[in-house]
N, C-alpha and C positions, 0 to 999 in steps of 0.2 A: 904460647902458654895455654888457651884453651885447647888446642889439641894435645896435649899431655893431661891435662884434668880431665879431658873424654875418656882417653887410653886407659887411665888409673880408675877411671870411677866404671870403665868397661871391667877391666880385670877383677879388680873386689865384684862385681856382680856374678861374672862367670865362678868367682870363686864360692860367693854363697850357695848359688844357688847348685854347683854338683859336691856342695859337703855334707849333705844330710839327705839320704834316701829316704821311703815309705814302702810298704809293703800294699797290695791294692787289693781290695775285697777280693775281687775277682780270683786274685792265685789262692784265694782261703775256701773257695766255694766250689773247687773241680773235686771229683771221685775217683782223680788218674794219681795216685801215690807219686807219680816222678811229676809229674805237673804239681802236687800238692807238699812237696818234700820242704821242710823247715829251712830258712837260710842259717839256722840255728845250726852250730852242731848237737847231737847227744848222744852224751854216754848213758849205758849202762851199766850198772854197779850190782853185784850181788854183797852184800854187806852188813854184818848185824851191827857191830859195832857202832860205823857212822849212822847207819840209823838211828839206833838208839842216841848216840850223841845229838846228832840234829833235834829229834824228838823234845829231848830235855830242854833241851835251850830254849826250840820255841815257844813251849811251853811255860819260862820261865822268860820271855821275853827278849829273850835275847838271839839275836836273829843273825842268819849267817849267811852270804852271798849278796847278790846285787838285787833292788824290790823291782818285782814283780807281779802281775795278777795273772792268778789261773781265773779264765772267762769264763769256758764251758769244756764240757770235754764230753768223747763218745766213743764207744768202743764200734770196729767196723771187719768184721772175721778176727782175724788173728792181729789186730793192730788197735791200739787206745789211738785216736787224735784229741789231743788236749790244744783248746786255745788259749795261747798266752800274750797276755800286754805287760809292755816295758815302754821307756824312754831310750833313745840313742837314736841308731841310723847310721853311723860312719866306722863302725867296727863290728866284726862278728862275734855272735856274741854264742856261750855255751851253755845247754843245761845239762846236772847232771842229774840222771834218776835213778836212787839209791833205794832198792828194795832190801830188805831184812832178813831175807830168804823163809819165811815162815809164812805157812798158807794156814791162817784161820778158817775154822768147817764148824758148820752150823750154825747158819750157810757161809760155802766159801767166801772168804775175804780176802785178799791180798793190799796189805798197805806201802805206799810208796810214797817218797818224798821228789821235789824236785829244788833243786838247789839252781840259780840264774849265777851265770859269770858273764859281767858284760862286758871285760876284756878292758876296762878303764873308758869305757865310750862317754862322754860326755855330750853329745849333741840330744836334742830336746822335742827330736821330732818321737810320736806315740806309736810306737809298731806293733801293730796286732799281727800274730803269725799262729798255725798251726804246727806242732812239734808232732812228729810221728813217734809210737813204742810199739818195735816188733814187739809183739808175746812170745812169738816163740823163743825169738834169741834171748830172752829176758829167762821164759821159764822153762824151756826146752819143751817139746813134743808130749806133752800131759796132756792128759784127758779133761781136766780141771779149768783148763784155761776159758773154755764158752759158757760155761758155770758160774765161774767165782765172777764177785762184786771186784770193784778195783777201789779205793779209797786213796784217795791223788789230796794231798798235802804240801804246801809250800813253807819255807821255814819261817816266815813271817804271819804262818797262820798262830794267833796264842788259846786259842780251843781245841777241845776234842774232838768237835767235828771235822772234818775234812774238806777242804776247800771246794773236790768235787766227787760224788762218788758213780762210780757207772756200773 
């Protein structure tokens, strides 16, 4: 009898303990893009439409996708790294970022929203990850791109300002 309540209370432990990953400082602090690549997937969107829809909403409180924090974010040549925390760990989770396709001038602006899908994750462990956005594949081969500010918005933000600007 007590080796069966070892075996069972063996199993649930193996079980907890490989259902909920973390992400570790360390893969968030390299300068190697393939060492630092997001477990996240992301899209790119060129889109006026859902922007402006996301836009309003937030604005109006009413918020779309899974919560999320944008942490910090930096622009690095032709690439934004934005860091983001959520809750989960046992599903991949996606964001999408939804630009508007309009570049505000004087001085460049470019506003972008990111939208978090956490794929139904329910586990509770805090994942900080950095998400990578080519500029180029986003705005193609402009001149504009090492110029403009970026204004990075989450739709749970309900201000005008921007969660983070670079």
């Amino acid at each position: 009898m007590n080796y069966l309540k070892l075996n069972l209370l063996t199993a649930i432990l193996l079980l907890f303990i490989t259902s909920c990953s973390v992400s570790s400082d360390e893969d968030l602090n390299s300068t190697d893009f393939s060492a630092n690549a997001s477990a996240s997937n992301v899209v790119l969107r060129i889109n006026k439409e859902s922007f402006d829809t996301y836009n309003v909403n937030r604005l109006k409180n009413i918020s779309e996708g899974d919560t999320f924090e944008i942490v910090k974010g930096k622009r690095n040549g032709d690439f934004l790294e934005i860091t983001v925390a959520y809750s989960g760990g046992c599903q991949s989770h996606m964001f999408n970022v939804v630009w508007d396709g309009i570049v505000y001038t004087d001085p460049y602006n470019i506003n972008l929203m990111l939208v978090h899908n956490a794929n139904n994750d329910a586990c509770e462990a805090y994942i900080t990850e950095t998400i990578i956005i080519n500029l180029k594949e986003l705005l193609g081969d402009v001149n504009y791109i090492s110029t403009s500010a970026y204004s990075i918005y989450n739709t749970f933000n309900t201000t005008n300002s921007p969660n983070v600007k670079i």
